[in-house]
N, C-alpha and C positions, 0 to 999 in steps of 0.2 A: 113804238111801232114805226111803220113804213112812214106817215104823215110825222112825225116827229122828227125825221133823219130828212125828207123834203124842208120841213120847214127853212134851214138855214141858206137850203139851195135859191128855193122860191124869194127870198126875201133881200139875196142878193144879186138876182137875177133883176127885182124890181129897184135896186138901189145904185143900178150899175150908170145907169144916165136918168138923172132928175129932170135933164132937160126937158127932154119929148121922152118919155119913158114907149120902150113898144107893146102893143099889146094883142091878144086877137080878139078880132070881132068878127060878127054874123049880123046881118042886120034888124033879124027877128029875136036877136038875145041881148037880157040888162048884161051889165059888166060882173055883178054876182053870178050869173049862169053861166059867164063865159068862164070865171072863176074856176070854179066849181066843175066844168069841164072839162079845165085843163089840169086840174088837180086828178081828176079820174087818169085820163091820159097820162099821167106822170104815173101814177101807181101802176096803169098798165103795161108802160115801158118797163117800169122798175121789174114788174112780175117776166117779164122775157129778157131785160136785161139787169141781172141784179148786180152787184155792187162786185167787181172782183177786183181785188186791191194786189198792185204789182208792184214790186219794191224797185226803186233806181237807186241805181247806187251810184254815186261820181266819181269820175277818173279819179279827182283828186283823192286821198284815206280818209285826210282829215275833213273833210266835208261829212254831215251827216248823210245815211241814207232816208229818204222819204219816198213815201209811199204815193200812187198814184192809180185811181180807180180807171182800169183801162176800157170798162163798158160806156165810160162815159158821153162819149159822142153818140154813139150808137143808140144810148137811151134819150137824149134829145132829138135827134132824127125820130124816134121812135114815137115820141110823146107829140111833137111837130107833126107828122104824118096823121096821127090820130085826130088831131086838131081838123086838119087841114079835108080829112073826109066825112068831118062835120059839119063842112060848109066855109069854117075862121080862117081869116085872111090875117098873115099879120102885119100889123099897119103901126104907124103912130099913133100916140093915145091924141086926140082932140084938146 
């Protein structure tokens, strides 16, 4: 399903910097709620911007073609936005 196809996204989004990892917070939500939030908000981007997959191809032949989901941005801005008229700021994690 939808949460199964997030999963790899979600999990590279939080492995991207170990450092200070970012996160959003509310001040009236655990980090499970905020979680869990931002998971709705992803499946609600996903549902207005789902996944359409554009094929590039390279000048070069012998390069392979790969493929590239072009709703991309637009579903993080989207899942962002949702967050964000939740009250979630996104910040460093503490």
């Amino acid at each position: 399903g939808t949460i199964m196809k997030l999963l790899p996204l979600l999990l590279t989004t939080a492995m991207l910097c170990a450092c200070a990892p970012m996160v959003w917070v509310r001040p009236d939500t655990t980090p499970e709620q905020a979680k869990s939030d931002g998971a709705e908000c992803q499946i609600s981007a996903y549902g207005k911007y789902p996944e359409k997959e554009v094929v590039i191809t390279p000048g070069d032949k012998r390069e392979p073609s790969t493929f590239q989901d072009s709703n991309d941005t637009l579903r993080d801005a989207e899942a962002a936005y949702c967050m964000r008229m939740q009250g979630y700021t996104w910040q460093r994690a503490k």
